[in-house]
C-alpha positions in Angstrom: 36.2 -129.3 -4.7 33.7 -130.7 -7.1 32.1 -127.0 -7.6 35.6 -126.7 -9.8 35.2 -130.2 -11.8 35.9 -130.6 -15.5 32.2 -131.3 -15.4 31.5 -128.0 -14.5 34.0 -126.2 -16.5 32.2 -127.5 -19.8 29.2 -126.1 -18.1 30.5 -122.6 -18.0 32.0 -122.9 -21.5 28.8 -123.9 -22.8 25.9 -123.1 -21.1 26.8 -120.5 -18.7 23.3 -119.9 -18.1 22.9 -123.5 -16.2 26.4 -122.7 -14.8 24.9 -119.9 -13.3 22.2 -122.0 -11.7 23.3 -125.0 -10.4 27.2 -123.3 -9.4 26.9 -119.6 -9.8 29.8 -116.9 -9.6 32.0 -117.5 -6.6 34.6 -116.0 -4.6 36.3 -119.3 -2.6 38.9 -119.4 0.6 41.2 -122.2 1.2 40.6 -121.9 4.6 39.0 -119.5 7.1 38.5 -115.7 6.0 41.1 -113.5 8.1 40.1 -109.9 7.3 43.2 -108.9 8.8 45.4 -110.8 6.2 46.5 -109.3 3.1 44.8 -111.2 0.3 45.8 -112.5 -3.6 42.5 -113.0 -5.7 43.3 -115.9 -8.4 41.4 -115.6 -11.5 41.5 -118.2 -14.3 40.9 -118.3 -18.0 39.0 -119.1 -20.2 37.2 -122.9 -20.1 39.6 -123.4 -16.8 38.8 -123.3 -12.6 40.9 -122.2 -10.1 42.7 -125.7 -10.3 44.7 -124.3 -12.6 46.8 -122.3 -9.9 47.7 -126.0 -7.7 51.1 -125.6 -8.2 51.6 -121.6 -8.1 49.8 -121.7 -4.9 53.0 -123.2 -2.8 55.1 -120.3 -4.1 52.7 -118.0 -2.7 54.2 -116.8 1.1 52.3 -118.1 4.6 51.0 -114.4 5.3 48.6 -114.1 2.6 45.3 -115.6 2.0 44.2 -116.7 -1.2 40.7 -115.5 -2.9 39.7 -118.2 -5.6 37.5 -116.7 -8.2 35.1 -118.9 -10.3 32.8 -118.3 -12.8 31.0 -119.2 -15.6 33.8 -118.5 -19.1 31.2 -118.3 -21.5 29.5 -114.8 -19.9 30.2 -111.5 -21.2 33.0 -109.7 -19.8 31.5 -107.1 -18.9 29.2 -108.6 -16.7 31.9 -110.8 -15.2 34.0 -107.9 -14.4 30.9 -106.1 -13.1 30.2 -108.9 -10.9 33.8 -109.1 -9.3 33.9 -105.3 -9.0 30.7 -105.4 -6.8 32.2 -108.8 -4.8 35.1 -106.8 -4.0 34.1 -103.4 -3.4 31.7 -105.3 -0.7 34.4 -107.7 0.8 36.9 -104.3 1.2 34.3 -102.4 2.8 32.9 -104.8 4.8 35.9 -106.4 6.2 39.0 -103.8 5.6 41.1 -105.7 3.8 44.7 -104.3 4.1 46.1 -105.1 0.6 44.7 -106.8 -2.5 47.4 -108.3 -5.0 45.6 -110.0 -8.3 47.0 -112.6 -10.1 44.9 -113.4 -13.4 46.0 -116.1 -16.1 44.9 -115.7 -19.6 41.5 -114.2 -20.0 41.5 -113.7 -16.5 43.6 -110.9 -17.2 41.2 -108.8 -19.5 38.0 -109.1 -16.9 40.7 -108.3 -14.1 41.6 -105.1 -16.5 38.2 -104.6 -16.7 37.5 -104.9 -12.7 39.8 -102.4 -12.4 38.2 -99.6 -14.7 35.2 -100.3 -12.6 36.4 -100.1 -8.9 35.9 -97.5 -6.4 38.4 -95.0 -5.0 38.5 -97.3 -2.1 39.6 -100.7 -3.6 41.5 -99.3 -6.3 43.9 -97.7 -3.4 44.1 -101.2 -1.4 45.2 -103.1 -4.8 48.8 -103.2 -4.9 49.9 -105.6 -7.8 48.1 -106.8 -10.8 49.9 -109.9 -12.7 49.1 -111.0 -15.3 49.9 -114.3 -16.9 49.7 -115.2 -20.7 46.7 -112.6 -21.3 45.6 -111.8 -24.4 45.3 -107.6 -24.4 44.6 -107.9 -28.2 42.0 -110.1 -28.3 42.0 -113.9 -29.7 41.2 -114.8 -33.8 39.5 -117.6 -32.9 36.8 -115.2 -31.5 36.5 -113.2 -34.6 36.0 -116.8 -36.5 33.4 -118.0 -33.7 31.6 -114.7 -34.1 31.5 -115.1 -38.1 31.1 -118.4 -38.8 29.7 -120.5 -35.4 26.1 -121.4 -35.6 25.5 -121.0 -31.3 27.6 -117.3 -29.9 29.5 -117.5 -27.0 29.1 -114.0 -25.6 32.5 -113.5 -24.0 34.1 -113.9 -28.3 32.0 -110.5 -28.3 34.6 -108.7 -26.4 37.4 -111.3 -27.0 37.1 -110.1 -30.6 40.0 -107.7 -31.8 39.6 -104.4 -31.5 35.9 -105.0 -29.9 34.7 -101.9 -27.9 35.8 -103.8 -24.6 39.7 -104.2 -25.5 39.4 -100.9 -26.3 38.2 -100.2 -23.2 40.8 -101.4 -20.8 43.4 -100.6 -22.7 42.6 -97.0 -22.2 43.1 -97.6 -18.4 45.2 -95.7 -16.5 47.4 -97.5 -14.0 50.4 -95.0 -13.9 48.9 -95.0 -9.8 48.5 -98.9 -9.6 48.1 -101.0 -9.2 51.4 -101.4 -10.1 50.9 -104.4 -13.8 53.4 -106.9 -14.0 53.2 -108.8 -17.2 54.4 -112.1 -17.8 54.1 -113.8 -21.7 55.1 -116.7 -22.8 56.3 -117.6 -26.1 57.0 -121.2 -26.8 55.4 -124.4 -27.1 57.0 -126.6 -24.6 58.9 -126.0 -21.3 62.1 -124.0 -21.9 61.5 -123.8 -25.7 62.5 -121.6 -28.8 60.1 -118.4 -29.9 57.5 -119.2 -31.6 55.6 -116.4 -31.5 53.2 -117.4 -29.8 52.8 -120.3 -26.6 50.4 -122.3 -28.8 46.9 -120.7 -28.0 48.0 -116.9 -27.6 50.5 -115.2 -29.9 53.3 -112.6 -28.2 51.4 -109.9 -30.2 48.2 -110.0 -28.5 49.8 -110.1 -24.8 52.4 -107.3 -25.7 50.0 -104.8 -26.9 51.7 -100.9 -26.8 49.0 -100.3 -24.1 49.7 -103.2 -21.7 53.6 -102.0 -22.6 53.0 -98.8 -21.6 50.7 -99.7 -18.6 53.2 -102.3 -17.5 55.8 -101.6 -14.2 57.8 -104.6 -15.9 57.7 -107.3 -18.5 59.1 -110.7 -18.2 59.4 -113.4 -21.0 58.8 -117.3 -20.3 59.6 -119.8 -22.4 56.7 -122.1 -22.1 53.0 -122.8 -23.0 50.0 -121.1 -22.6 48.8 -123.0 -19.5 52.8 -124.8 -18.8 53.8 -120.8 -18.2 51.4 -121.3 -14.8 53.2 -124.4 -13.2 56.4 -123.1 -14.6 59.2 -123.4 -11.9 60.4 -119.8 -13.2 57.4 -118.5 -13.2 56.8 -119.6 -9.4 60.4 -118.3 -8.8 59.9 -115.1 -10.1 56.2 -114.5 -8.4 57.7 -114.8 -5.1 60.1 -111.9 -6.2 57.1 -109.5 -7.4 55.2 -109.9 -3.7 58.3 -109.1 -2.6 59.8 -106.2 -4.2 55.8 -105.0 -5.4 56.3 -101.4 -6.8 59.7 -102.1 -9.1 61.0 -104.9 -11.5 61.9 -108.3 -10.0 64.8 -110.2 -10.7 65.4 -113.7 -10.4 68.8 -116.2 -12.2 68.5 -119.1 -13.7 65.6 -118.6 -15.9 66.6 -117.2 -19.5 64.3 -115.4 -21.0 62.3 -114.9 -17.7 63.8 -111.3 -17.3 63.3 -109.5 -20.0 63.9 -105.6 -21.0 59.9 -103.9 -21.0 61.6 -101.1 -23.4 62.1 -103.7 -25.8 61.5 -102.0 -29.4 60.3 -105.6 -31.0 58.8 -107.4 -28.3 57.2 -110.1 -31.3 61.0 -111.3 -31.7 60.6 -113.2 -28.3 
């Protein structure tokens, strides 16, 4: 769909404000709404569209229908978040949606975090899974540097920032009762590569913060880039595992480093 063209992307990164007007935020169905469907929201990072998720979208089973979030990258967090807790709160209560499953890559995951903090009773208890791909829970460097230094303020580096009042914020969230957070990282710069410490835009650090450990139902490792990790065949593998099994750790061969220990006691070694 045009709406998601690299065109527009730089539109969002840049001047979210036109974004705003000529696209504006959106919540997008691959085909017709079924109310009675349970439902996956897909939410992408930074300077990205929902064509990011192509290829994880054929791992994702016939009974669910897909929610395509799209917004401008640039906007505060806070407001973004604000504006997906309303959309959903409204499409729960108006239609009944059974279950909501979230799968977020990258900043996605932090405005997800943040949707969370801000839903209702009644959506918090239909969202079952929350999985996060690549995020960065301790904020990004390069944020800090654009707030200091950059001429023109993005105002999403405001809460992108480490240790700015919004990462503090989610990561006082509470999902010991869900939805249940399964967090993927990725550590490598190419496709089945060694540790690098980071997957060439995010270090391990950031995504394994002791809050998203201690928040997490499971932790899994994939050797891959920041936005490879998506289109990852392991990572596809082991998505279909987590709608599966939903409440415990998945399991999947094959895959390395994909299943990984979340009690590890030096998760930066990966």
């Amino acid at each position: 769909d045009e709406r998601f063209s690299a065109e527009n992307v730089n539109l969002g990164m840049w001047e979210p404000g036109s974004f705003n007007e000529e696209v504006g935020y959106g919540l997008y169905t691959l085909k017709d709404f079924d109310p009675t469907k349970k439902a996956i929201l897909l939410v992408h990072g930074i300077n990205d569209s929902p064509r990011v998720f192509e290829s994880l979208v054929s791992a994702i089973p016939a009974d669910y229908q897909l929610l395509l979030l799209h917004y401008p990258s640039a906007a505060s967090l806070d407001y973004t978040s604000y504006i997906l807790s309303a959309a959903l709160n409204y499409l729960v209560r108006s239609f009944e949606i059974p279950q909501l499953d979230i799968i977020a890559h990258s900043m996605g995951g932090l405005f997800s975090k943040g949707m969370i903090y801000e839903a209702d009773e009644v959506v918090r208890e239909r969202m079952r899974l929350f999985i996060s791909i690549a995020s960065p829970f301790g904020g990004h460097g390069g944020a800090a540097s654009g707030l200091k230094w950059s001429p023109v303020i993005a105002p999403v580096w405001r809460a992108m920032a480490p240790h700015s009042s919004y990462l503090q914020k989610i990561a006082g969230l509470d999902l010991s009762d869900g939805p249940n957070h399964h967090l993927i990282f990725t550590f490598s710069h190419n496709a089945g590569g060694e540790s690098e410490g980071d997957d060439g835009v995010v270090t391990v650090k950031s995504q394994l913060t002791e809050s998203a450990q201690r928040n997490a139902t499971a932790i899994y490792g994939i050797a891959d880039n920041h936005v490879g990790a998506v289109s990852n065949p392991c990572t596809l593998t082991l998505l279909t595992a987590i709608l599966e099994v939903g409440t415990t750790r998945a399991s999947i061969r094959d895959c390395g480093d994909a299943d990984v220990s979340p009690a590890s006691p030096n998760p930066t070694s990966y």
